[in-house]
N, C-alpha and C positions, 0 to 999 in steps of 0.2 A: 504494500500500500504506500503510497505515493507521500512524503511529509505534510503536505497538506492539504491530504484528505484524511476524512474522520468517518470511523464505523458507527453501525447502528448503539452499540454501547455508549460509546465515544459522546456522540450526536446527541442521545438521550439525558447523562451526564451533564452539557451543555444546558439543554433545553430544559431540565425536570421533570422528564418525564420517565416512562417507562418502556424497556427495550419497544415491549410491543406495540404501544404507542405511535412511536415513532416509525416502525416498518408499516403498520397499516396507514399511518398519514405519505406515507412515500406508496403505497402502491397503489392510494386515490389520488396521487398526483397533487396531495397540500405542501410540500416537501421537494425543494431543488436535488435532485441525486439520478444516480444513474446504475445499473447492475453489473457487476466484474464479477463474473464466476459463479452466477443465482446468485450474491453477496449486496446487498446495499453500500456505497460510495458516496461521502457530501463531499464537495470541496469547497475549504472554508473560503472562500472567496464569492462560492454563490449563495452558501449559510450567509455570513455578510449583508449583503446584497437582501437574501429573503428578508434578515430582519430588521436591515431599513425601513421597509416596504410594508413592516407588521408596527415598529413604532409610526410608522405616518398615518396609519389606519384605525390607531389604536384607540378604542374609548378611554377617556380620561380616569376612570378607574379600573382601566388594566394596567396603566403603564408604570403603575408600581411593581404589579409582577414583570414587564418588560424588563425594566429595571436592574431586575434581577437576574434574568437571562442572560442581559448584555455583562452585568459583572461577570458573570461565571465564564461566559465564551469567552470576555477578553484575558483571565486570567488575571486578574488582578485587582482582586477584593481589597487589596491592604490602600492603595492608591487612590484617594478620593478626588475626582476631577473636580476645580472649582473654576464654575461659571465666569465670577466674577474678576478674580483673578486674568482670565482670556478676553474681558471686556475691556480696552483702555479708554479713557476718557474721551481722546480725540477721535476713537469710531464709532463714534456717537453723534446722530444729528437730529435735531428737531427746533421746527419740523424738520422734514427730509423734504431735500429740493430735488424732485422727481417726480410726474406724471405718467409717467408710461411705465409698463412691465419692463420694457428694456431700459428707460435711464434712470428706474429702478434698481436696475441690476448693476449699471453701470457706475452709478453713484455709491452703491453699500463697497462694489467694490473698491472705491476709489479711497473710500473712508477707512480701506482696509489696509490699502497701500501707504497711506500717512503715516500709520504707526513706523513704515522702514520693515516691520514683521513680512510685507508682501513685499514680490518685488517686482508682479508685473499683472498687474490689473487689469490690462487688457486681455489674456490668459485666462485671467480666472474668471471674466465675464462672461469668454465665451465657456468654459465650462459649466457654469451655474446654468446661463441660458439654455446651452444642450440637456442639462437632466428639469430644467423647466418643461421645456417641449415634450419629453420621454412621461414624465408627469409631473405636474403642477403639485409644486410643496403648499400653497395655502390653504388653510386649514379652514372649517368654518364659524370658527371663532376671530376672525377676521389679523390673525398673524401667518406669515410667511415666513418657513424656516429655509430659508436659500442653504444650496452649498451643490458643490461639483457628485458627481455620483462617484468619482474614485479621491482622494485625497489628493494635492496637489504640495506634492513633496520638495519637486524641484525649484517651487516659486515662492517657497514658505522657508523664515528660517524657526519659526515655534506656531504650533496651532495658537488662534484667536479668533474672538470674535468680534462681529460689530452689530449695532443694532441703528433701526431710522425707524421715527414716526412722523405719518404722515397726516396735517389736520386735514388732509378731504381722503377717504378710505377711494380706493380705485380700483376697476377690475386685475385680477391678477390668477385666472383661470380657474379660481375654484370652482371644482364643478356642480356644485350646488348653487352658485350664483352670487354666493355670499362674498361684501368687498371686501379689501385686506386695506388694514391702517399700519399692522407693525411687522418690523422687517427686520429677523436676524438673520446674520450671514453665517455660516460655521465654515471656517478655514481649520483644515487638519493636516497633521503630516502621514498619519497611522489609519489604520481600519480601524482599530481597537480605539483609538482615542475618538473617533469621529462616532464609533457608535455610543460612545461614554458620553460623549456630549450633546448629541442628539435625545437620548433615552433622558438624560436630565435632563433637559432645556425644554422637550416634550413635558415632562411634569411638571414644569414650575409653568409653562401657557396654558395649563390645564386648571390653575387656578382662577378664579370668576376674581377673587379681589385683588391677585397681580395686575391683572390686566387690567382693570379699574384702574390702578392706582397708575400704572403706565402710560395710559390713555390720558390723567391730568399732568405730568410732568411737562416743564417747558422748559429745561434745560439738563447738558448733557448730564453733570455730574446729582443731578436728584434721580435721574433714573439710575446709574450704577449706584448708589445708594439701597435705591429700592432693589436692584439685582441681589445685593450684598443681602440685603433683609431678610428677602425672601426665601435664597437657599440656605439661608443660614435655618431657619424654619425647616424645610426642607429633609435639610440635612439632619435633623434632629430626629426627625421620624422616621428615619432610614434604619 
């Protein structure tokens, strides 16, 4: 077996569940893998990928068990990713000076390149843009979790992020129809850390009174404040 790929135990382990579990969600096809030898094969890279695609889908009271998932896959319970820490002041804007989904995208990431942490924002614009199109990250609580669908290693020297709010909410594909007002970017260097911080950053927009309190901030350093606040809460009940 290949380093990385993961067997039906393996996978199980990962996910919490049980061997059998997880062979019969792989042979309804719920489960990215494929058969070497009658044997089930994940390879962690479409594991990855599937549980992307399961925190963006996730009701806001699962994504505590999500949560948990992603700890375990990425191996690294001891490491607590903090939010606020990856937010710096200067990639922070509000409002945010953009109208469209693209100068949207363009602007978070430009707010990204400031820091000096990016170093080519035109790069990362068109990645964000490509896993736009593949599927729209807005959610319909009207935030937008932007970011590349592979990690952008080469043009990052440390994951961070940035966040924009916008006073008029705009279409930005949700497909429910609902508009998006707030925009975080997530720049990663790692799989592991990109799913650590999506699975966070997923619970803390899950809350009705972040978002309140987000929605009245009018300047940068009161919303990292309330960043800081809130995983700090967070974090408490993890």
């Amino acid at each position: 077996m290949a380093h990385n790929d993961l067997d039906v135990e393996q996978l199980a382990a990962y996910l919490h569940l049980l061997p059998h579990q997880v062979r019969r969600m792989a042979d309804r096809g719920q489960l990215p893998g494929r058969r070497i030898g009658g044997q089930w094969r994940f390879a962690e890279e479409e594991v990855h990928s599937w549980l992307e695609d399961r925190i963006g889908a996730s009701h806001v009271d699962d994504l505590s068990d999500v949560q948990k998932v992603v700890d375990r896959w990425s191996n690294n319970n001891q490491e607590v990713v903090c939010l606020a820490n990856l937010l710096p002041v200067e990639a922070i804007e509000i409002p945010l000076s953009a109208r469209t989904r693209s100068s949207v995208i363009r602007r978070m990431c430009s707010l990204a390149a400031e820091t000096g942490l990016l170093w080519d924002a035109a790069r990362m614009s068109e990645a964000v843009l490509a896993r736009e199109e593949l599927h729209p990250t807005a959610l319909d609580n009207g935030v937008a979790l932007l970011h590349p669908r592979r990690p952008q290693s080469s043009i990052l020297a440390d994951p961070l992020l940035a966040f924009g709010r916008s006073f008029q909410p705009l279409p930005f594909g949700n497909q429910s129809g609902h508009l998006t007002d707030l925009f975080f970017l997530i720049c990663s260097t790692d799989d592991r850390v990109h799913l650590q911080v999506l699975a966070k950053l997923s619970r803390l927009v899950g809350d009705t009174g972040f978002l309140a309190d987000m929605r009245d901030c009018t300047d940068a350093r009161s919303a990292l404040q309330l960043v800081q606040k809130y995983e700090t809460a967070l974090d408490a009940l993890s």
